[in-house]
C-alpha positions in Angstrom: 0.0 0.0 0.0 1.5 3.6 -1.4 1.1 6.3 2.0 0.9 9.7 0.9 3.4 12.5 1.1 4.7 15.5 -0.2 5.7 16.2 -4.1 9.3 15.7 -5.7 10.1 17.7 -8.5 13.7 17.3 -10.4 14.7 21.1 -10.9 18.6 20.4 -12.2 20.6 17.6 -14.4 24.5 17.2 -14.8 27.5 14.8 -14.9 29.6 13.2 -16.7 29.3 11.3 -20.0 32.0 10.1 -22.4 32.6 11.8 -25.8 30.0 14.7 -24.3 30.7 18.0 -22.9 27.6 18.9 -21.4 24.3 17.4 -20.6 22.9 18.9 -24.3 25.6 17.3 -26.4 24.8 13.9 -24.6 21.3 14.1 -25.5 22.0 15.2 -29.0 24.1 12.0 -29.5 21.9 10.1 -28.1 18.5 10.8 -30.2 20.6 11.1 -33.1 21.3 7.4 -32.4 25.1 7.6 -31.8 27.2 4.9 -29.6 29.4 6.4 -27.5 31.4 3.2 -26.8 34.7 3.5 -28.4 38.1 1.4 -28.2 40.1 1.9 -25.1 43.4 2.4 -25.9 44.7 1.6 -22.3 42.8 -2.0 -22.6 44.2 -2.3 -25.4 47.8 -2.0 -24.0 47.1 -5.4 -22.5 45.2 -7.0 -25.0 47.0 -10.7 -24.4 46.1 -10.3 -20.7 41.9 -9.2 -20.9 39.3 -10.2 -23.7 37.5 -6.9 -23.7 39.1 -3.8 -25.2 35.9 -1.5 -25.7 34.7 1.0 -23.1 32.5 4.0 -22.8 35.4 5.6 -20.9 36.2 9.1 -20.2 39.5 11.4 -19.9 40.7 13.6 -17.3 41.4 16.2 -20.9 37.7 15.6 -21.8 36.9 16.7 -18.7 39.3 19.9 -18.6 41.2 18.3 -15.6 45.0 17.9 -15.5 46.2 14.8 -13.3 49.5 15.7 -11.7 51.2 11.9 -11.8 53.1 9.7 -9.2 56.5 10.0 -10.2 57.2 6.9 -8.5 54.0 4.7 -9.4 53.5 4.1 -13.1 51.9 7.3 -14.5 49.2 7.1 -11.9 47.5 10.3 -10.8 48.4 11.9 -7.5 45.9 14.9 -7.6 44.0 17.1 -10.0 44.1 20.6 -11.4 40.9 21.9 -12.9 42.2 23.9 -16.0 39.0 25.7 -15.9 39.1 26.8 -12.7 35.4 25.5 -11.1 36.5 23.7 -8.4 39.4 24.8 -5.5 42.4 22.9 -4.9 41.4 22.4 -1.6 38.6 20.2 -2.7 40.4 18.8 -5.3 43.3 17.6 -3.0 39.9 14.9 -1.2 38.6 13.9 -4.6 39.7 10.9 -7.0 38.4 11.7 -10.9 34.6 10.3 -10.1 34.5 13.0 -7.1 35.2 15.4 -9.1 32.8 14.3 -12.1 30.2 14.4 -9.1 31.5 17.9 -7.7 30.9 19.3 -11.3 27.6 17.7 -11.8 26.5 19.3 -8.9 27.6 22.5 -9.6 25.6 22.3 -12.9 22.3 21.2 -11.2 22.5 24.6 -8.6 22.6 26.7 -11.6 20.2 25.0 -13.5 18.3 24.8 -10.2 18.5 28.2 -9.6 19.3 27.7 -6.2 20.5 30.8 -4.0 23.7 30.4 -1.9 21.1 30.4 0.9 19.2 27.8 -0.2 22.3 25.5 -1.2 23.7 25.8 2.5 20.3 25.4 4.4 19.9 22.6 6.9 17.4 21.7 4.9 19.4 20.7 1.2 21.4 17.2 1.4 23.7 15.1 -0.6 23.0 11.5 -1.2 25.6 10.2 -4.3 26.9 6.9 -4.2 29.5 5.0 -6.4 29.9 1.5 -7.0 33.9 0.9 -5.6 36.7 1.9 -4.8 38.9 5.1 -5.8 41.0 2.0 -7.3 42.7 4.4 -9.8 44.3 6.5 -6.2 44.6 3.1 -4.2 47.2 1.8 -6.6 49.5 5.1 -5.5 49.4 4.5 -2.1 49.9 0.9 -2.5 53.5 1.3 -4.7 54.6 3.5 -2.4 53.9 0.8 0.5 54.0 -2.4 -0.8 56.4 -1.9 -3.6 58.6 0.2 -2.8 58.5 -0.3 0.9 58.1 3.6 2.0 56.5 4.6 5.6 52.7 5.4 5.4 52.6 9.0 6.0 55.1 8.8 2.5 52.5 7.4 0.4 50.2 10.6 1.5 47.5 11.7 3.9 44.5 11.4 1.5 44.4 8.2 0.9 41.1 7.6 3.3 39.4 10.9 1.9 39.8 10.0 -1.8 39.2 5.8 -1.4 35.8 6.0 1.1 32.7 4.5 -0.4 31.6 7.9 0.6 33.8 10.2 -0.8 31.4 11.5 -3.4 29.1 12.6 -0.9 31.7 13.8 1.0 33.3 16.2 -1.6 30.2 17.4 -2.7 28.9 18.6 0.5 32.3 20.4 1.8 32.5 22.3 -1.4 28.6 23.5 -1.6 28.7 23.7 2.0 25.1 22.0 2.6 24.1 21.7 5.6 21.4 19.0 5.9 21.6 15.0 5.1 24.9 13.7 3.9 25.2 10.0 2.7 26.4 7.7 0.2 23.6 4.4 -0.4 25.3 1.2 -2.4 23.5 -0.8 -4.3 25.8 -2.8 -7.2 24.7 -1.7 -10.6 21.5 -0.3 -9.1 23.2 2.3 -7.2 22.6 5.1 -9.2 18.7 5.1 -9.0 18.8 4.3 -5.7 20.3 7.0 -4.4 17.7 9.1 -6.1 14.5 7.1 -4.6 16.3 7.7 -1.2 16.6 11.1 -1.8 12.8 11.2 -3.4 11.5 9.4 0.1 13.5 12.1 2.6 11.7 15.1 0.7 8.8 13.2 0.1 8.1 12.3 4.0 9.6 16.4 4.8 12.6 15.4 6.2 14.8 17.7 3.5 13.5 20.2 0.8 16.0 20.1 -1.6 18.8 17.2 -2.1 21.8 17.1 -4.9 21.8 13.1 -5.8 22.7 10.3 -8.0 25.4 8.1 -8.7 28.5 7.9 -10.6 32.0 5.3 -11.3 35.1 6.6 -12.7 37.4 5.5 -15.1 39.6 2.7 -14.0 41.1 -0.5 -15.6 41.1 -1.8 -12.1 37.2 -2.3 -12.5 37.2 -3.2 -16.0 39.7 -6.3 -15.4 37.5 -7.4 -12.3 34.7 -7.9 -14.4 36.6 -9.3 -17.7 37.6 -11.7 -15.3 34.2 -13.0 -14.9 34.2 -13.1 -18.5 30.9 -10.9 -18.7 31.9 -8.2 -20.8 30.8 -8.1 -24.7 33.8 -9.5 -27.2 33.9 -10.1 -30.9 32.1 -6.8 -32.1 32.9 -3.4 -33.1 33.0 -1.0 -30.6 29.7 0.9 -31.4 28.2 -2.8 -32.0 29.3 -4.4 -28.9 26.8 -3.1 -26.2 23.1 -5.4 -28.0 20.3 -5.9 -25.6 18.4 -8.5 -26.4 20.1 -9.1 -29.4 20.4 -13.0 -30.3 24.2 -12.1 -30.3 24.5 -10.6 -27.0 27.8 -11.8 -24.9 28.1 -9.6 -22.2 27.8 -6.1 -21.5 30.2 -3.3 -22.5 32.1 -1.3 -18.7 31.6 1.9 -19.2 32.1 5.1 -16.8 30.0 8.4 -16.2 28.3 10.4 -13.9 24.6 11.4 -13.4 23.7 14.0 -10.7 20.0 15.6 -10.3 18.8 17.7 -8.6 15.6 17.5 -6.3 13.1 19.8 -4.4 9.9 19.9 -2.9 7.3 20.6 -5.3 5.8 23.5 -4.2 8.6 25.4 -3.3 9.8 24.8 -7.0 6.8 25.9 -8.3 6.7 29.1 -5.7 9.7 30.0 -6.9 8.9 29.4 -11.0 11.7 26.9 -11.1 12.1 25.1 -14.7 10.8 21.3 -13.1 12.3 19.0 -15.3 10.3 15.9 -14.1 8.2 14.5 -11.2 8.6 11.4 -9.6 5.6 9.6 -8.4 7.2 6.4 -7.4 10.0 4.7 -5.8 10.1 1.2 -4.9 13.2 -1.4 -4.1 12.9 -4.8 -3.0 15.4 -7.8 -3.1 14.9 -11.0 -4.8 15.4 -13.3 -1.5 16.0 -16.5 -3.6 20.3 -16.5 -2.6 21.1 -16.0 -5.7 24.0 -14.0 -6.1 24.0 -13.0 -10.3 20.6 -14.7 -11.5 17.7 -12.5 -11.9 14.6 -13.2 -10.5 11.4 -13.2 -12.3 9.3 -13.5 -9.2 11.3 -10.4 -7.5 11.1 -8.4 -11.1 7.3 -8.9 -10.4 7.0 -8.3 -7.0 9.2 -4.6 -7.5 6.5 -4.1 -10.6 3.8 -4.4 -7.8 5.3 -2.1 -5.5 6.1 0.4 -8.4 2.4 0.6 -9.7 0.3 -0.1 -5.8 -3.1 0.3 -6.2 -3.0 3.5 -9.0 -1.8 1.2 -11.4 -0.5 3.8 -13.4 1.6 2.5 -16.1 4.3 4.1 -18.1 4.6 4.9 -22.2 8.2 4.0 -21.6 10.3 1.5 -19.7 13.4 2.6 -19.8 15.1 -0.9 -19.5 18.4 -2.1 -17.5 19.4 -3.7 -20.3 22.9 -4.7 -20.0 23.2 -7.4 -22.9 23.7 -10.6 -20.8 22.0 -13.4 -21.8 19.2 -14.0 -19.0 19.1 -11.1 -17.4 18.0 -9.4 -20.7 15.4 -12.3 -21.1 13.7 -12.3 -18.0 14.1 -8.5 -17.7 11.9 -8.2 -21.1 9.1 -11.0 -20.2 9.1 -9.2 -16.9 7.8 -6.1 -17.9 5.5 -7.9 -20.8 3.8 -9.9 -18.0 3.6 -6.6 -15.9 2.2 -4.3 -18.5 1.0 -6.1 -21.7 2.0 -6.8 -25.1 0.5 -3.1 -26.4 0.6 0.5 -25.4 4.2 1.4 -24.5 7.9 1.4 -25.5 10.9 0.3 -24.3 14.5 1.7 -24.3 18.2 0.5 -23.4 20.2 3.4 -22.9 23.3 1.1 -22.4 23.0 -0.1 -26.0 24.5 3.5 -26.6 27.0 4.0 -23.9 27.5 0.4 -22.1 27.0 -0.1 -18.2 28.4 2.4 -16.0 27.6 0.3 -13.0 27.3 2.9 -9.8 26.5 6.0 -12.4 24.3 3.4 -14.6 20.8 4.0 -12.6 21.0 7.8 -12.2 22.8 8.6 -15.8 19.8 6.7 -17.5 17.3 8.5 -15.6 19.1 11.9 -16.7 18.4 10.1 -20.3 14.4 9.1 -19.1 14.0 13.1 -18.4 15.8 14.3 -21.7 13.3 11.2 -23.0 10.3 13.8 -21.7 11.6 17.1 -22.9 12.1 16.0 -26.3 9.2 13.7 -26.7 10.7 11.1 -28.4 11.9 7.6 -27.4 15.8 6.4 -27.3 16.4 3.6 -29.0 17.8 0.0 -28.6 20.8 0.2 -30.8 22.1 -3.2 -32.0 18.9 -5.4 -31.1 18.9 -7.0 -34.5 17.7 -10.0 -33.5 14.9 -11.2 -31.0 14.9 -15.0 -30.8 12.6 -16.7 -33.0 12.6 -19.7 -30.1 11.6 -19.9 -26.5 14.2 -19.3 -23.8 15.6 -22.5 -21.9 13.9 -21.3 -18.6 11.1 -20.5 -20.8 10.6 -24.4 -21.4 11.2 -25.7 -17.3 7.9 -26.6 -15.6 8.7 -23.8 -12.6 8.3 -20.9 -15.1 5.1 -18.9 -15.1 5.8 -15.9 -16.9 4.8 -15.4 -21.1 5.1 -18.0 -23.2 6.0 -16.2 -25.9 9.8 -15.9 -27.7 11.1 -12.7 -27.7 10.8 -12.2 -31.0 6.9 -11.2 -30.7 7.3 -8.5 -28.5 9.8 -6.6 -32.0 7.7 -3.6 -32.0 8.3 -2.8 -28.4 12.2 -2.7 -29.0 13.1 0.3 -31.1 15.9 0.3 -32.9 16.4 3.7 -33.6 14.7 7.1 -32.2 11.1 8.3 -32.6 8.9 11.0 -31.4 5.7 9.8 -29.4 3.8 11.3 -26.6 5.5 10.5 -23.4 4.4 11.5 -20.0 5.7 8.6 -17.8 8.8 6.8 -17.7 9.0 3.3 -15.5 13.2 3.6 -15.1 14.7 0.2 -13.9 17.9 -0.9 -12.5 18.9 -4.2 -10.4 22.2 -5.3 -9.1 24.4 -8.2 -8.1 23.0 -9.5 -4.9 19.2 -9.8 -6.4 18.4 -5.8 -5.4 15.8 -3.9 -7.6 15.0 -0.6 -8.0 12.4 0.9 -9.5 10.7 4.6 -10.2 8.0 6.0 -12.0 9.3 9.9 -13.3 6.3 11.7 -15.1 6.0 15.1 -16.7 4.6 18.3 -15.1 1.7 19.2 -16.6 -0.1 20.6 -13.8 
């Protein structure tokens, strides 16, 4: 049962996004059906050592940042400088690369926001950004300096804690806009990025904070990108603007990608009192977890039960679903016949947003749902780039005696996978994301038209 609460509008959008500059130039790419995927030359550099070499990666120089190197550990960054000059040194001396991406995004979203410097720094505006891991990229100075080359600790530098935390996003974005309510960092896997949001929906929602900067990000770093090659999940074999295909017969594994998404969010009515541009409204959060043990497998039976939770009694249902869609084998399967057994064979769309830009795993959730609102300004649906082929034959789990979902192959569901970009009347988006572990996360973003 859905219990009542205040109104959450989105007021402000930024991040970071590879081959973009700014939150227009992504969305330009993206309805003009571009892949932003691209081969990474530092994969490549170890080609005989990975299987993936393609990446939806991003630069410190595409981001106007300078990384002062480690002289002593392999070219590795030991701080930033912002050529640009947005962010102090002070805060830049706390922050790996994804803190900064973060740092920036929020910086965008105030201005977009319209925020005053007294409403930024009120008790009542938070930060809730999380990433997936590590600051791996800083970790590896420290751990030369230590391990390798057997220096005391306070040689290998005093930020090491303050630039590694699993809350160090949160962290660097509240010292340098100096907010003075809610501070925190939520983890979820791959789901992180949405959930953050929905956390940050419920505490304005239920009046605990007025405004909060949120969202999630993960930065560049071959670290992460070997940890999953060695689970031998990432795409292989294609191009690299072919190599991210949801629900494509071909599908291998998904492309590791990096980025940023940070939003925005206020109280409705305060937005509107103050004739703030409101970019979206969520109706709806809901997160569950499967509870079957299952580490990697999706669940059917949790996909349905977080569809439940998402719709309650309303039963509201979306013209879009913007999909996870990572390009695994199953989890694509059940992820489509999920929503089909939710919502019908008719009436709406769906979208895979990683089909253009791969699987940014902790930015994934909250970059996609900067794509769902871009979605509702233009009026026009993304597209599933590289979904060629739906299979003609019924899945294997399809055929077991346990499975209650459709009974239908993929293949008849063609029309609800777009392959390119196409104007329609949108004013929901259902935007879902799920993560290693069997958590779900799911929210319902609609456009103002009040």
């Amino acid at each position: 049962m859905q219990a009542g609460g205040r109104k959450v509008a989105v007021v402000g959008m930024g991040g970071a996004f590879p081959t973009c500059k700014s939150v227009d130039e992504f969305g330009e790419k993206l309805f003009s059906n571009q892949s932003l995927v691209r081969e990474w030359p530092k994969a490549h550099e170890h080609r005989k050592q990975i299987r993936s070499t393609v990446s939806g990666y991003i630069t410190e120089e595409e981001m106007d940042l300078e990384a002062i190197l480690a002289p002593i550990a392999d070219a590795y960054p030991e701080t930033y400088v912002d050529k640009l000059g947005r962010i102090p040194d002070a805060n830049l001396a706390t922050a790996d690369m994804g803190s900064i991406w973060g740092m920036l995004g929020a910086l965008d979203c105030i201005k977009m926001a319209g925020w005053t410097k007294q409403e930024t720094e009120s008790e009542q505006t938070g930060v809730v950004v999380g990433s997936g891991g590590a600051g791996n990229v800083i970790l590896r100075v420290a751990w030369q300096y230590f391990f390798v080359n057997g220096v005391k600790a306070r040689v290998a530098g005093s930020h090491t804690v303050d630039r590694t935390m699993f809350y160090r996003d949160a962290a660097n974005i509240s010292c340098l806009i100096k907010s003075k309510g809610v501070c925190e960092a939520i983890g979820s896997a791959c789901a992180t990025g949405l959930g953050n949001i929905g956390y940050a929906y419920r505490l304005i929602k239920y009046g605990m904070q007025d405004r909060i900067i949120c969202g999630g990000l993960e930065s560049t770093s071959l670290e992460t990108f070997i940890g999953f090659d060695g689970m031998m999940i990432l795409s292989k074999g294609f191009s690299p603007e072919e190599s991210s295909r949801p629900f494509d017969m071909q599908r291998n594994g998904f492309v590791c990608s990096f980025g940023a998404g940070i939003v925005a969010l206020e109280e409705y009515e305060l937005a509107k009192a103050r004739g703030a541009n409101i970019l979206g409204v969520i109706e709806e959060y809901f997160n569950n977890s499967d509870g079957d043990g299952d580490m990697f497998y999706p669940s059917f039976g949790g996909q349905q039960r977080m569809w439940k939770g998402l719709l309650g009694e309303k039963g509201i249902k979306p013209d879009v679903v913007k999909m996870h869609g990572t390009s695994t084998p199953v989890g694509d399967s059940v992820e489509l016949l999920s929503v089909v057994d939710t919502l019908g064979e008719t009436g709406f769309h769906m979208c895979a947003p990683k089909s253009q830009f791969g699987h940014m795993l902790g930015g994934a959730g909250s970059v996609e749902f900067i794509a769902a609102l871009l979605m509702l300004d233009k009026q026009m649906v993304l597209p599933c780039l590289n979904s060629n082929t739906l299979n003609p034959e019924l899945e294997n789990f399809q055929k077991t005696d346990t499975w209650t979902g459709p009974k239908k192959p993929l293949i008849e569901y063609r029309d609800l996978v777009p392959q390119k970009a196409f104007a329609k009347e949108i004013n929901r988006v259902a935007c879902l994301n799920y993560g290693f572990g069997g958590t779900n996360s799911a929210l319902m973003l609609a456009r103002d038209i009040s």
